[in-house]
C-alpha positions in Angstrom: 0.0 0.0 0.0 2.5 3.2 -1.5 0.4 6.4 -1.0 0.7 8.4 -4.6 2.2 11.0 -1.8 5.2 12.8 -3.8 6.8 13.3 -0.8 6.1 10.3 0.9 7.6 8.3 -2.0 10.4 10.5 -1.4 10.7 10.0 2.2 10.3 6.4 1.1 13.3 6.3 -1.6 15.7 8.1 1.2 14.9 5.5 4.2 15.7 3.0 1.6 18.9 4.4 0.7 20.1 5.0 4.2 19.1 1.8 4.9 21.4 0.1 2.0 24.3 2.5 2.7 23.9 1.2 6.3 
């Protein structure tokens, strides 16, 4: 369940990011 959100995909994409740099 994504919410069409721009900035919740955003927020979204980031966490994910940090969370493979990490």
């Amino acid at each position: 369940m994504f919410i069409s959100d721009p900035l919740h995909i955003y927020i979204i994409k980031y966490e994910m990011d940090m969370y493979i740099l990490n």
